[in-house]
DRENKE-234097 format. One record per residue: residue in one letter; x, y, z of N, C-alpha, C, O, CB in turn. Coordinates in steps of 0.02 Angstrom, whole numbers, padded with zeros to 5 digits, always signed. Glycine has a CB too. Example, Ala and Ser with C-alpha at 12.3 -4.5 7.8 and 13.67 -1.06 7.14 Angstrom:
<nodes>
a+00660-00284+00390+00615-00225+00390+00660-00165+00390+00712-00166+00423+00565-00224+00452/s+00642-00112+00354+00684-00053+00357+00645+00002+00394+00670+00057+00402+00704-00030+00286/
</nodes>
This chain:
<nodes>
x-00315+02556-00790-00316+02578-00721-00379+02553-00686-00434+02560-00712-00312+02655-00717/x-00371+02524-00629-00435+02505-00573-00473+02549-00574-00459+02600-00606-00422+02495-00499/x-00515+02546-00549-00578+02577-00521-00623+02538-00477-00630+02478-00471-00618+02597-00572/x-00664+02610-00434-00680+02563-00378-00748+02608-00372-00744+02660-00405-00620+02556-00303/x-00814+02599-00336-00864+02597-00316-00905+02543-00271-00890+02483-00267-00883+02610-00359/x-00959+02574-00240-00977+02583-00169-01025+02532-00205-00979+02517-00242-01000+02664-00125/x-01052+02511-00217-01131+02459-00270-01120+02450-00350-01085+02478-00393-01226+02514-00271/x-01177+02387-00347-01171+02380-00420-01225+02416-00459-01283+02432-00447-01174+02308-00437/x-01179+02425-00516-01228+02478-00573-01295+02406-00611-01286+02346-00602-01149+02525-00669/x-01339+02429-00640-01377+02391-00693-01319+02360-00742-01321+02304-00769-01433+02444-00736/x-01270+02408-00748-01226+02365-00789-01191+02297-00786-01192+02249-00824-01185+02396-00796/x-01158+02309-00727-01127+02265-00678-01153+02198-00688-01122+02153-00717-01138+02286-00606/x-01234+02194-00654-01281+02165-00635-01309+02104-00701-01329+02046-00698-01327+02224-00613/x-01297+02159-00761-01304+02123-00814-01246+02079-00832-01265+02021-00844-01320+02163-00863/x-01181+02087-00838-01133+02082-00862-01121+02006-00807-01106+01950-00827-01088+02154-00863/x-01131+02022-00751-01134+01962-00698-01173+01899-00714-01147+01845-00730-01166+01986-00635/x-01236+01911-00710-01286+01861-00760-01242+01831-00807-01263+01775-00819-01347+01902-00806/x-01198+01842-00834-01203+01816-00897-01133+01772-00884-01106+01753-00936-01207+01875-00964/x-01106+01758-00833-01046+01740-00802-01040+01670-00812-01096+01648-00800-01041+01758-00730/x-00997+01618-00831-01032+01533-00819-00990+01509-00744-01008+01466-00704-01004+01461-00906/x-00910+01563-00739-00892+01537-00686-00849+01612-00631-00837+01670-00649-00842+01466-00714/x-00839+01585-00577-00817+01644-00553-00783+01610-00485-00804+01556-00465-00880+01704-00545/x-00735+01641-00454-00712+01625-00396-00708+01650-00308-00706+01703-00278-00668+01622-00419/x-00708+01593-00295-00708+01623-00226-00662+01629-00164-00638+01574-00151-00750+01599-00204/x-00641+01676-00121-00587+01703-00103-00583+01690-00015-00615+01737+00007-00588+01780-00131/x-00569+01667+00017-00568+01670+00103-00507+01646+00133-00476+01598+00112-00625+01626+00137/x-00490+01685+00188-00455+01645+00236-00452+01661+00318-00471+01714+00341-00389+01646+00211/x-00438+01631+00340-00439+01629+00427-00411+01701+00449-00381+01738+00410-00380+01560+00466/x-00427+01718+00526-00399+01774+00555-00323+01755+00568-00279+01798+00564-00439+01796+00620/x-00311+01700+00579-00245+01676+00606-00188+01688+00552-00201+01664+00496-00249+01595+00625/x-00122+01725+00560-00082+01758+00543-00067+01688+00490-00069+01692+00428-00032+01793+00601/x-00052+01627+00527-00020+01581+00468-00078+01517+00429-00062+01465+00400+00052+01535+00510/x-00150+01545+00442-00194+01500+00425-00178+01514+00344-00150+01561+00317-00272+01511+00457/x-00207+01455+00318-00218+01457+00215-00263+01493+00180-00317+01464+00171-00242+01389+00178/x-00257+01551+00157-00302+01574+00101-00335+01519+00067-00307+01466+00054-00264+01612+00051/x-00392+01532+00055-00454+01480-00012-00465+01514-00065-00484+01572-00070-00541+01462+00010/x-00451+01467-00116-00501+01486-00180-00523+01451-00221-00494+01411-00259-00482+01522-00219/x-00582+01466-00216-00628+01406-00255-00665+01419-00327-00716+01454-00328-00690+01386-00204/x-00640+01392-00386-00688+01406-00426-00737+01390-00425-00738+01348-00381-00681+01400-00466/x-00813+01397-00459-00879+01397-00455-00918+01395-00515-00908+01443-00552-00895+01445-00422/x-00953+01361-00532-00993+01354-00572-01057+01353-00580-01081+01403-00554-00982+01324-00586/x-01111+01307-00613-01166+01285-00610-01221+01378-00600-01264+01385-00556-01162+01218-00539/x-01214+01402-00622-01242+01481-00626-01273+01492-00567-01332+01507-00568-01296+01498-00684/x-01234+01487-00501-01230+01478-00438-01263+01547-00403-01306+01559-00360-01156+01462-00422/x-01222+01583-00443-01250+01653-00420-01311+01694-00428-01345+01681-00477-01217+01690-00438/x-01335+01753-00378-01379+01766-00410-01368+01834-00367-01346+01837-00310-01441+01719-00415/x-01392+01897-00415-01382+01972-00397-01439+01984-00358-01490+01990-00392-01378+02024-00459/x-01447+01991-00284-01520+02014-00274-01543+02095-00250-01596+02120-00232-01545+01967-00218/x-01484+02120-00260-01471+02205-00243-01434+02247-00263-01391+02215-00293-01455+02220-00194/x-01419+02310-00268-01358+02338-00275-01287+02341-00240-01235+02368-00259-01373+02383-00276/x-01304+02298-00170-01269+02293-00145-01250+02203-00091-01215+02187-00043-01283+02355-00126/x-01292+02174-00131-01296+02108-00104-01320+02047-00157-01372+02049-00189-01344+02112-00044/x-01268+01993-00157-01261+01924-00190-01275+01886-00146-01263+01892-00086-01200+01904-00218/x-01318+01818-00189-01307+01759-00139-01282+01700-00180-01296+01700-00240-01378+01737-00098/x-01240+01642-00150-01211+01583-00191-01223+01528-00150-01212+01517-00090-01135+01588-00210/x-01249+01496-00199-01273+01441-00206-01230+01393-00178-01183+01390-00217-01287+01431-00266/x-01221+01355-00134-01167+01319-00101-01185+01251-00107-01242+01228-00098-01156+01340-00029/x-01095+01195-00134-01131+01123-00147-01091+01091-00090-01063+01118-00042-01121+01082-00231/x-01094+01036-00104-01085+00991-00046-00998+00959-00096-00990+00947-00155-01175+00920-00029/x-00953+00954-00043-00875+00950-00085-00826+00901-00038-00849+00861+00003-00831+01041-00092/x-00776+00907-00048-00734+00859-00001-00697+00895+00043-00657+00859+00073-00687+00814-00036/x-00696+00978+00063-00685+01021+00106-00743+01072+00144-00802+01063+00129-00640+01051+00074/x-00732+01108+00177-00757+01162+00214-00730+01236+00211-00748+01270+00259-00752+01143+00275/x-00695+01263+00169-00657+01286+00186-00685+01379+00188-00673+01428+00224-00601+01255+00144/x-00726+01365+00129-00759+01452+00119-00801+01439+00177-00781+01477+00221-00812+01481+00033/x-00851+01403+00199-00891+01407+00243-00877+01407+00324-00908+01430+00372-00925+01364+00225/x-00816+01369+00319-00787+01384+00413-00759+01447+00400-00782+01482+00446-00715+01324+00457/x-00713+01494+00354-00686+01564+00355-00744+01594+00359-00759+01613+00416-00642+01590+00298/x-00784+01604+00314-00853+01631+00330-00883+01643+00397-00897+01699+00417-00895+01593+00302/x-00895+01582+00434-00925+01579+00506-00857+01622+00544-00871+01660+00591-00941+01484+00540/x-00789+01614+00522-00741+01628+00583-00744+01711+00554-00742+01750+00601-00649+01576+00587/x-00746+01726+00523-00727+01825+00507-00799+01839+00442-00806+01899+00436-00605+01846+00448/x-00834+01812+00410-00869+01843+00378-00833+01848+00314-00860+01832+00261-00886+01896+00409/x-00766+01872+00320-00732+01912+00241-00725+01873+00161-00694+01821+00150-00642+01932+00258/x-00743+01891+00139-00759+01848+00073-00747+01900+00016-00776+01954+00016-00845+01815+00069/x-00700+01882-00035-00725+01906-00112-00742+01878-00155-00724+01819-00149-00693+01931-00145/x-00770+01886-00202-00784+01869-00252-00731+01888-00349-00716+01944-00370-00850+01896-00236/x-00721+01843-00372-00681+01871-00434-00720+01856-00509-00727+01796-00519-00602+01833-00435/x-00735+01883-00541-00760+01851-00600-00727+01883-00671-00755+01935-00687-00842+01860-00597/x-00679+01865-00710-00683+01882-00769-00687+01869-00842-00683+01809-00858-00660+01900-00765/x-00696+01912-00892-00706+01884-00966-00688+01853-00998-00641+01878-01028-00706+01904-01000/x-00701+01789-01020-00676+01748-01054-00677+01759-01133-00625+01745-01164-00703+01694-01033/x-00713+01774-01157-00750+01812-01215-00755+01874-01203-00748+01903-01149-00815+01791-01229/x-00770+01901-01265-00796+01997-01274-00740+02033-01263-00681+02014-01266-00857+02034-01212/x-00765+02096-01249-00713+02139-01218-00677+02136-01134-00711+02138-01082-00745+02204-01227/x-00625+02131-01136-00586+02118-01084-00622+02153-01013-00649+02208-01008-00511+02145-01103/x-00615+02112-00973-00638+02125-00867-00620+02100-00848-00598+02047-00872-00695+02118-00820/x-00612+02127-00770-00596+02099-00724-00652+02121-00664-00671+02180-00668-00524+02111-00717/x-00672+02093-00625-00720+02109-00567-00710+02092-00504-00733+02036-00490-00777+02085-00576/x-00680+02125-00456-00678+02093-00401-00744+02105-00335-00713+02146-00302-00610+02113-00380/x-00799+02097-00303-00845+02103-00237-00826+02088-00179-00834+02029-00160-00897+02068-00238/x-00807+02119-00151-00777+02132-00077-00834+02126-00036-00883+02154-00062-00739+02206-00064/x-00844+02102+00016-00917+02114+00071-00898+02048+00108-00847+02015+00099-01017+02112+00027/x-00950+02035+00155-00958+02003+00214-01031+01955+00202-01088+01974+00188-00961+02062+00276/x-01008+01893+00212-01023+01819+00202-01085+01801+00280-01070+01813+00338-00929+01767+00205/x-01133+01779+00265-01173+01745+00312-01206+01681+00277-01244+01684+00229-01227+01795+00341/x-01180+01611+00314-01216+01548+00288-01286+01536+00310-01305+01547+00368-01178+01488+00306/x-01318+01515+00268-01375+01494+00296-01384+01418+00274-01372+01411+00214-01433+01540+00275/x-01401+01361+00308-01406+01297+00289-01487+01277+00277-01533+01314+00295-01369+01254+00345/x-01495+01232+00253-01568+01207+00236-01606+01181+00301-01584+01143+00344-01564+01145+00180/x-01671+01210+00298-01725+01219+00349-01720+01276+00389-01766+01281+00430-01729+01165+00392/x-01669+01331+00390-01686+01391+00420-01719+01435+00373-01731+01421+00314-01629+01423+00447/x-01731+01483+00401-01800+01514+00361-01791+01542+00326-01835+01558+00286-01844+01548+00383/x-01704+01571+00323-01684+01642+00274-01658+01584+00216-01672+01609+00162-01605+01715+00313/x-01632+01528+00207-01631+01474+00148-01684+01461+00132-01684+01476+00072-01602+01413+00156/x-01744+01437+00147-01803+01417+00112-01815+01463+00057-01829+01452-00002-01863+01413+00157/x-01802+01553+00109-01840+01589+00058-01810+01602+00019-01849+01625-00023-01869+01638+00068/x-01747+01605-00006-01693+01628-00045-01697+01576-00085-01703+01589-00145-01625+01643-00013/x-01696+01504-00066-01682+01446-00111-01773+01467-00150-01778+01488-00208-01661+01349-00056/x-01813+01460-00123-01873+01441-00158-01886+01486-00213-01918+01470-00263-01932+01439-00113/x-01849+01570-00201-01866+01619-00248-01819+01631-00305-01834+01661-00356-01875+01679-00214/x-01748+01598-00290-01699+01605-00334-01677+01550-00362-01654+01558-00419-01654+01633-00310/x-01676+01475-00331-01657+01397-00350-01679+01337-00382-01658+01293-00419-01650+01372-00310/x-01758+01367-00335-01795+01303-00335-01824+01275-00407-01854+01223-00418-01855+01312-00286/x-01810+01318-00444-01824+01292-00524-01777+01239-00531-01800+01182-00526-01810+01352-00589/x-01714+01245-00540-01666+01215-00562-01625+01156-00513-01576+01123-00531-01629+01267-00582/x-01667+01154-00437-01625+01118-00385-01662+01097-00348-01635+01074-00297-01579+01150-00350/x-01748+01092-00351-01790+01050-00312-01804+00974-00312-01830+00936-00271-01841+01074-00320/x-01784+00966-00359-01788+00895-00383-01726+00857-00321-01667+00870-00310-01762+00890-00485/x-01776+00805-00289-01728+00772-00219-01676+00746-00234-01633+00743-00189-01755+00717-00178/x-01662+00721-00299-01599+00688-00301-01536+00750-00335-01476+00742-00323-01611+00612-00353/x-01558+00800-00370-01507+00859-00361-01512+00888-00302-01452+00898-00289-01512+00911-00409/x-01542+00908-00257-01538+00946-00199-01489+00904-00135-01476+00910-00075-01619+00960-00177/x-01474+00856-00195-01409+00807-00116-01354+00847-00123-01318+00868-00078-01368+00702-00128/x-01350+00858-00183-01283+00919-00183-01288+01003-00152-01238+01038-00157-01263+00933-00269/x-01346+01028-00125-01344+01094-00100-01338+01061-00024-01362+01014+00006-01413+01149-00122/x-01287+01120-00010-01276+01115+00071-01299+01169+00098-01332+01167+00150-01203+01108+00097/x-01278+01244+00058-01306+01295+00106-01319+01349+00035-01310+01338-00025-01242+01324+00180/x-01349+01421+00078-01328+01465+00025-01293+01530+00048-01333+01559+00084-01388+01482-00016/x-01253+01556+00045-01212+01608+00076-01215+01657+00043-01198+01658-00016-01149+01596+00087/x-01246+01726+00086-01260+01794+00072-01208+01840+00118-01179+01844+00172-01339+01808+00087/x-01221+01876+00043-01158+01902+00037-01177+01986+00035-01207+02011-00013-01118+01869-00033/x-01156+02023+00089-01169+02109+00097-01101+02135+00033-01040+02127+00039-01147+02147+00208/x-01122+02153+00000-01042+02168-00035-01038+02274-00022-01083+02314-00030-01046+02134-00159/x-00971+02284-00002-00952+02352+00005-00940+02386-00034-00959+02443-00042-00914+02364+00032/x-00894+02345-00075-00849+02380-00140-00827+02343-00191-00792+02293-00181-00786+02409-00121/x-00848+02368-00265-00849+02345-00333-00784+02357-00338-00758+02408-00316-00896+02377-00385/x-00744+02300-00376-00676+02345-00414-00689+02307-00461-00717+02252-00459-00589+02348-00386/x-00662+02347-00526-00661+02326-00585-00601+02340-00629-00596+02399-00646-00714+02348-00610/x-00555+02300-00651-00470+02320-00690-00496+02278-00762-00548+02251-00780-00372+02270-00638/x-00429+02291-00791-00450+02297-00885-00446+02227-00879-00502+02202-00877-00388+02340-00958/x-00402+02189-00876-00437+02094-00890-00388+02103-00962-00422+02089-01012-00564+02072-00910/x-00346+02116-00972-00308+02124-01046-00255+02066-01048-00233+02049-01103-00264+02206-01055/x-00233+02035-00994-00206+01960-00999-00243+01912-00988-00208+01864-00973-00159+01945-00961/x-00297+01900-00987-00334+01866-00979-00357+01813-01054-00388+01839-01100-00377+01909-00947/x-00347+01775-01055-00340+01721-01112-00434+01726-01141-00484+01728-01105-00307+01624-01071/x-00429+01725-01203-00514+01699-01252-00508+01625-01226-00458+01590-01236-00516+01702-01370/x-00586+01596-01180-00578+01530-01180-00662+01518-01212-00700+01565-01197-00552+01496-01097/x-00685+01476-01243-00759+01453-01257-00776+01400-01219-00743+01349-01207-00772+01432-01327/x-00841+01417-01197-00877+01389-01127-00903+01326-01179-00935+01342-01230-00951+01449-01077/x-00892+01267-01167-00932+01202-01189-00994+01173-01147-01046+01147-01167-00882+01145-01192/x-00979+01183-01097-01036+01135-01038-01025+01134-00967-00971+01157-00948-01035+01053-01050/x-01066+01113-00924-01059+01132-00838-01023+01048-00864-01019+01014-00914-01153+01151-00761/x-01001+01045-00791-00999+00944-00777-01020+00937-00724-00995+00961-00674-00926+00895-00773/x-01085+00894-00728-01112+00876-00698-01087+00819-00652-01129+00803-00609-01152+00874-00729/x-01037+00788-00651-00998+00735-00610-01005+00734-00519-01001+00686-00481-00918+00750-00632/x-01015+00806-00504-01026+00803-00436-01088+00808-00413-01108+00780-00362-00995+00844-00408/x-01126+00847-00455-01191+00839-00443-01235+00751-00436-01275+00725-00396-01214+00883-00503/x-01203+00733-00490-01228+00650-00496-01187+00603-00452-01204+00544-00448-01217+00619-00575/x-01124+00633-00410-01090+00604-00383-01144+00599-00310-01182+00552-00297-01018+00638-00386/x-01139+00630-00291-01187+00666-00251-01249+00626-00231-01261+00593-00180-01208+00727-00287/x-01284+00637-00285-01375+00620-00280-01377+00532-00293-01430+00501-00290-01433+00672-00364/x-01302+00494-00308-01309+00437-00283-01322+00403-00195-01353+00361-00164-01257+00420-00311/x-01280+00450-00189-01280+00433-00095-01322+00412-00054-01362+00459-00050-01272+00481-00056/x-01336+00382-00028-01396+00390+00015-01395+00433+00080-01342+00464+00088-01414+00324+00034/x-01436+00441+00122-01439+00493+00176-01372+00478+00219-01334+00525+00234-01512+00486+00224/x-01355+00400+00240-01327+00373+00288-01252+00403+00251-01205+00433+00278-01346+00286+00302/x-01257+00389+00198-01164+00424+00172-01164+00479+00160-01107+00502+00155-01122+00401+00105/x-01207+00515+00152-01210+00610+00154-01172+00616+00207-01113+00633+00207-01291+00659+00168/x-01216+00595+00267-01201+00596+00350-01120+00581+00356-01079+00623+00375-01250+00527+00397/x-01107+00527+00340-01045+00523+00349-00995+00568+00327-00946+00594+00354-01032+00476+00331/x-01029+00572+00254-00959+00605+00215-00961+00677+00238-00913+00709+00217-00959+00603+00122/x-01009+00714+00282-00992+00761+00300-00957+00772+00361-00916+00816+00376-01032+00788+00294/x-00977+00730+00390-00932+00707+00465-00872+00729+00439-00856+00788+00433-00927+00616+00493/x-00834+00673+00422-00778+00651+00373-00751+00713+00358-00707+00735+00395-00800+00612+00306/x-00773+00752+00300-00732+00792+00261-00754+00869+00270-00719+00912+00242-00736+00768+00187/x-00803+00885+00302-00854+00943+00310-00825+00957+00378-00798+01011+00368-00944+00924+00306/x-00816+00943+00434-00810+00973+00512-00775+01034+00510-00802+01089+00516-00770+00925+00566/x-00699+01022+00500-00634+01061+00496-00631+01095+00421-00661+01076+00371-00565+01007+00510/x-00579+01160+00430-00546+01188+00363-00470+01146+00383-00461+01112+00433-00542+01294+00355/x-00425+01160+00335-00368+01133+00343-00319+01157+00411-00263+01142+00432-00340+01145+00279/x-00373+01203+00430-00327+01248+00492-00350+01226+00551-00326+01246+00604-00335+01333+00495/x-00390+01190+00547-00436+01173+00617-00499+01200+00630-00533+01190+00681-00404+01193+00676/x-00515+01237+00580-00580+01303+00598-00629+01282+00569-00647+01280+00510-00573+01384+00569/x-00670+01249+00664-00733+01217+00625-00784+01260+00580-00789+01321+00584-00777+01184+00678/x-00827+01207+00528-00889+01238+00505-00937+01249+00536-00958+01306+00526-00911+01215+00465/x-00974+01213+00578-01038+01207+00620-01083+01178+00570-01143+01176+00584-01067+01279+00651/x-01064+01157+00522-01117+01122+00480-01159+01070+00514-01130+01031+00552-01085+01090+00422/x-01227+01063+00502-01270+01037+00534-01246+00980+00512-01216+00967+00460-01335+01056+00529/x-01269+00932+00573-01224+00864+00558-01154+00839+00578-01136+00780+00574-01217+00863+00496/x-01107+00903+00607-01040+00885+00622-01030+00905+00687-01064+00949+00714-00990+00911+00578/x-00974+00869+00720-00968+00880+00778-00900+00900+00806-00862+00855+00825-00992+00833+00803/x-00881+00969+00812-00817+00999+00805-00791+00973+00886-00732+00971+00902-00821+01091+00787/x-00824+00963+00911-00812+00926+00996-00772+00858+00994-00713+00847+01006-00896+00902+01038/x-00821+00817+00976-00762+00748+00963-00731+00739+00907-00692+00694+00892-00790+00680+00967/x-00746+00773+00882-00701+00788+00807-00637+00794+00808-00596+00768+00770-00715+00849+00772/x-00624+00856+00880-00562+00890+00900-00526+00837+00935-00470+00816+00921-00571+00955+00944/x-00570+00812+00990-00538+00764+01020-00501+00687+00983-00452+00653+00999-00586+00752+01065/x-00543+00684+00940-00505+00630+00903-00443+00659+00870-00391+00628+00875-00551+00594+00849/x-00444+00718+00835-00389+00746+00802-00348+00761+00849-00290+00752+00830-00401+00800+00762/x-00353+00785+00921-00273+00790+00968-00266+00706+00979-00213+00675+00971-00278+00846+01067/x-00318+00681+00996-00304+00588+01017-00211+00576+00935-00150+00571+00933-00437+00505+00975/x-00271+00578+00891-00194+00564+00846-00164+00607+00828-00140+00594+00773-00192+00532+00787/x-00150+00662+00848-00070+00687+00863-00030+00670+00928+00031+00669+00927-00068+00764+00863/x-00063+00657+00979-00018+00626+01022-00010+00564+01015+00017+00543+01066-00031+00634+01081/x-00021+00519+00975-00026+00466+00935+00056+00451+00912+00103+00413+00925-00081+00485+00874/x+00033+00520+00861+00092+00505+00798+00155+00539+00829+00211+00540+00804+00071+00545+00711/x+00133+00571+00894+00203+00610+00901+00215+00573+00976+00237+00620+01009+00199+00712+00900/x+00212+00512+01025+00230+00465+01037+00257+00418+00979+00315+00401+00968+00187+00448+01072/x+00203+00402+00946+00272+00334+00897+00357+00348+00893+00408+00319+00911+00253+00333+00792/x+00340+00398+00864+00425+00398+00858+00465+00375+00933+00508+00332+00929+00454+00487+00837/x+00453+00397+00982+00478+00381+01062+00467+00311+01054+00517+00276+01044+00430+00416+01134/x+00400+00279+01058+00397+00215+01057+00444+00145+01028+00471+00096+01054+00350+00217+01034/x+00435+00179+00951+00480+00145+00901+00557+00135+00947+00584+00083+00963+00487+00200+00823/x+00578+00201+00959+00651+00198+00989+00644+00148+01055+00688+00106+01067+00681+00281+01012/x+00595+00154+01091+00619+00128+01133+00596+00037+01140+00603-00008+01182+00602+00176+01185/x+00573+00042+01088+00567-00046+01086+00631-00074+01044+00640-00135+01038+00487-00077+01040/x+00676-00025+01013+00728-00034+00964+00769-00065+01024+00786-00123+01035+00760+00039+00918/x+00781-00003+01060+00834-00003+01121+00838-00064+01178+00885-00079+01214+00820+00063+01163/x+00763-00098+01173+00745-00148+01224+00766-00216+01210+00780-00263+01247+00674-00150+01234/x+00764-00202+01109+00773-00279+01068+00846-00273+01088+00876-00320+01114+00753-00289+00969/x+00875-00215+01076+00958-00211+01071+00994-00251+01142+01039-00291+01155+00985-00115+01069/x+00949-00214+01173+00964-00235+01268+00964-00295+01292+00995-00312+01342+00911-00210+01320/x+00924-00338+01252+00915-00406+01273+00965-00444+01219+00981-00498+01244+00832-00431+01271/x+00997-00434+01153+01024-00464+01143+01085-00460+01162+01124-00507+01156+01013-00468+01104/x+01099-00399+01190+01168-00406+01203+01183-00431+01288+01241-00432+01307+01202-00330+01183/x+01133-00449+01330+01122-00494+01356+01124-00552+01357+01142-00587+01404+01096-00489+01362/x+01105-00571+01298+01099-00658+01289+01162-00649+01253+01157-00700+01220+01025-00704+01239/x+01209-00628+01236+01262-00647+01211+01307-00646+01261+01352-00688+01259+01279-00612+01159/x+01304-00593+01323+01342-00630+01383+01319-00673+01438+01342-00669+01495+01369-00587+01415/x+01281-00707+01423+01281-00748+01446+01290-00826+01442+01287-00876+01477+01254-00732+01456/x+01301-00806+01381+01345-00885+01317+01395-00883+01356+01443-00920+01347+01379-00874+01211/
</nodes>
């Protein structure tokens, strides 16, 4: 049977620590926008209250927790046992991004990160870090939950990453960072949800002329040949 509470116990807190991966939960206010969920790794997290987490945010080929975030705040969190005795954990609360060079990231990154993520060529992969007010703990038995053994992080994106240079960061966030799949910009520093948009209606009225077009150059070839055949 579930159970539920208002904060996390010392227990909790411990049991969290010791997590290698956990997931993350968002979606838009809009009735038919896409739910997100993202798994997470790299010991991303970190407990800084009884009632507040912050995660470590990398740089990816979407936006998607971070524009839901900016558009409603609502975020959960899921983490359970892979090993030991069976859990399940779900953290319910409300999401605020902070990106690098505002003041509430420096201090969060410098007191909780900066061991493991100062080094310039890993820090191409942090984009932001997102704090998290959490309301309500739930915790269920985790009794289908499969024994898996943790071997290693993969480092593939991280090194994917810290190849780049500044000029393709820039881009690739342009690129793949502006929008969620719903349209709901991020505001990520660096993107520009203004001509962003405009290019994205430019090609839908694009693609939804062609089809008209196509027909009517069909109809024009048709028109003229059957022209030149009366006139043989």
């Amino acid at each position: 049977m579930g159970t539920f509470r208002e904060a996390l116990t010392d227990a909790d807190k411990a049991w969290i620590a010791k997590q290698r991966v956990y997931f993350v939960a968002t979606a838009p206010l809009e009735k038919n926008g896409h739910v997100n969920l993202s798994p997470k790794g790299y010991s991303s997290m970190r407990v800084v209250g009884d009632n507040r987490i912050i995660l470590l945010d990398g740089r990816g080929s979407g936006c998607e927790t971070i524009a839901h975030v900016r558009n409603n705040q609502r975020i959960t969190i899921m983490m359970c046992a892979f090993d030991g005795p069976p859990r399940i954990m779900r953290l319910f609360g409300k999401g605020v991004v902070y990106e690098p060079g505002s003041a509430s990231f420096e201090e969060l990154f410098k007191e909780h990160y900066a061991e493991d993520w100062e080094d310039p060529d890993s820090f191409k992969f942090v984009r932001s870090i997102i704090d998290i007010q959490v309301h309500l703990v739930g915790q269920s038995c985790g009794y289908a939950v499969p024994f898996m053994e943790y071997k290693s992080e993969r480092k593939t994106l991280v090194e994917h990453q810290s190849k780049k240079t500044k000029e393709k960061l820039d881009i690739s966030r342009a690129r793949d960072n502006t929008f969620s799949i719903d349209g709901i910009p991020s505001f990520l520093d660096g993107t520009s949800p203004g001509k962003a948009a405009l290019k994205r209606r430019a090609g839908t009225i694009v693609d939804a002329l062609l089809p008209w077009a196509g027909g009517a150059a069909l109809g024009a070839g048709v028109a003229v040949a059957i022209f030149r055949n009366m006139s043989k």
